[in-house]
C-alpha positions as CSV (number, residue, x, y, z in Angstrom):
1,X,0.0,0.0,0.0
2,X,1.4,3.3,-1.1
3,X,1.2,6.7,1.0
4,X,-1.8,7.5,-1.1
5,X,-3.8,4.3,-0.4
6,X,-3.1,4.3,3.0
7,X,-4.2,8.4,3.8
8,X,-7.2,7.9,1.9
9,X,-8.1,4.4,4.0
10,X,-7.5,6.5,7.3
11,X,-9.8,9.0,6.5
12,X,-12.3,6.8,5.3
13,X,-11.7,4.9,8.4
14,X,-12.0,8.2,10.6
15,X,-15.7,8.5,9.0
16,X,-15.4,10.2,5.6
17,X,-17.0,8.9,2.3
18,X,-14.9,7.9,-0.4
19,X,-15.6,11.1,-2.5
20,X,-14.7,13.3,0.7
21,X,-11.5,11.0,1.0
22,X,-11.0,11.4,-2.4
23,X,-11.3,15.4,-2.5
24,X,-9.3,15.6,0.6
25,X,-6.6,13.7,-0.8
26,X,-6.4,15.8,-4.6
27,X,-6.6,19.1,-1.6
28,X,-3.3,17.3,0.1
29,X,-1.7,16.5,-3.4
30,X,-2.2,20.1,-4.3
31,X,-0.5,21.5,-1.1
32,X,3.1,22.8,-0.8
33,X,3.8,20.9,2.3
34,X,4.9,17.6,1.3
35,X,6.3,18.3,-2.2
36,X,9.6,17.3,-0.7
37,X,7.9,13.7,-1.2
38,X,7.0,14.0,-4.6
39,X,6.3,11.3,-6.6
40,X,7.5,8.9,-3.8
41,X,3.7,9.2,-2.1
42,X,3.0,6.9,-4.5
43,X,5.9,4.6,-2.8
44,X,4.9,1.3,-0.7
45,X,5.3,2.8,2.9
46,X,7.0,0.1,4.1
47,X,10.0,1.4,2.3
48,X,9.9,4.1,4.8
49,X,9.9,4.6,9.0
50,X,6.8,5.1,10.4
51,X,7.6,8.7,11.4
52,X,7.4,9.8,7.5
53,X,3.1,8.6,7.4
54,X,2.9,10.1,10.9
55,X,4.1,13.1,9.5
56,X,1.9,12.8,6.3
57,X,-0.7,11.8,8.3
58,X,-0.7,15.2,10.5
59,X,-0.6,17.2,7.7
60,X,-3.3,15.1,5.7
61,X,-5.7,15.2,9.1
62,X,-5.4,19.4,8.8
63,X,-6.0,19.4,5.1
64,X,-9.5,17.5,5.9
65,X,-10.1,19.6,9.1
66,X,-10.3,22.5,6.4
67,X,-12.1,21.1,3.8
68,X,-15.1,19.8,6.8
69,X,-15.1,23.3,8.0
70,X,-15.8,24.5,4.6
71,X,-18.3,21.7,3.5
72,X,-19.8,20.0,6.0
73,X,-18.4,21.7,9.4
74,X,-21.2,19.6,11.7
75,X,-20.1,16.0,10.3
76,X,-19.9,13.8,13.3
77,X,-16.5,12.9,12.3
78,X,-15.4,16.4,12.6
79,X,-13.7,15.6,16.4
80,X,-11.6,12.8,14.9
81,X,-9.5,15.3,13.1
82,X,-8.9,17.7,16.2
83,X,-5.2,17.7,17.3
84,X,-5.1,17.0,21.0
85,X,-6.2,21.1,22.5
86,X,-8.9,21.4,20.0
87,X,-10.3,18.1,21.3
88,X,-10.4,18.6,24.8
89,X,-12.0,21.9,24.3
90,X,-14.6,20.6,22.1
91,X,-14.9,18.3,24.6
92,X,-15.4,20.4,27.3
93,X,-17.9,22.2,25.3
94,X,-20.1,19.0,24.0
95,X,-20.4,18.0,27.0
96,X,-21.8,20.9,29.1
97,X,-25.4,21.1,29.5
98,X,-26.5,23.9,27.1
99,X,-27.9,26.9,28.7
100,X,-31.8,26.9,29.6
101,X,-31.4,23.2,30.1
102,X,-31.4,20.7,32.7
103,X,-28.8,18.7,33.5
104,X,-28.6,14.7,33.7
105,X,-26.6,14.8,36.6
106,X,-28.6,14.5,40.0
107,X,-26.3,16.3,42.8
């Protein structure tokens, strides 16, 4: 499995339909920010260390979190692509009784 094939798996994995995945990915292809890889994202990743998807993987995961807040921003897979910060304060925020109503917690 080449980077490609394997990106495009995790986000479809991480809740996206294949034509999100697959305009997520032509979005990442397009970007500036791994053309050091250039035509070697189309390599078998085992002929690299793990820390090179990582890497790819980060900057694919803030490629999508654009493209859902300009498409879709309320997909229920939005979370997944958080980094850490984000996630805890969405978090936070999801889960505090909205204001007017009652909470399910009994003191």
């Amino acid at each position: 499995m080449n980077f490609v094939e394997r990106l495009t798996k995790e986000l479809e994995d991480s809740g996206m339909f294949p034509d999100q995945a697959a305009e997520v990915m032509k979005r990442f292809l397009a970007e500036e920010s791994h053309t050091t890889m250039g035509q070697r994202v189309y390599e078998p990743t085992d002929n690299y260390p793990n820390g090179v998807y990582n890497v790819l993987w980060v900057l694919c995961k803030a490629v999508a979190l654009k493209y859902i807040d300009e498409t879709c921003p309320r997909a229920w897979f939005r979370p997944v692509f958080l980094g850490p910060k984000e996630f805890a304060e969405w978090k936070a925020n999801a889960l505090r009784p909205k204001e007017g109503s009652e909470s399910c917690v009994q003191a």
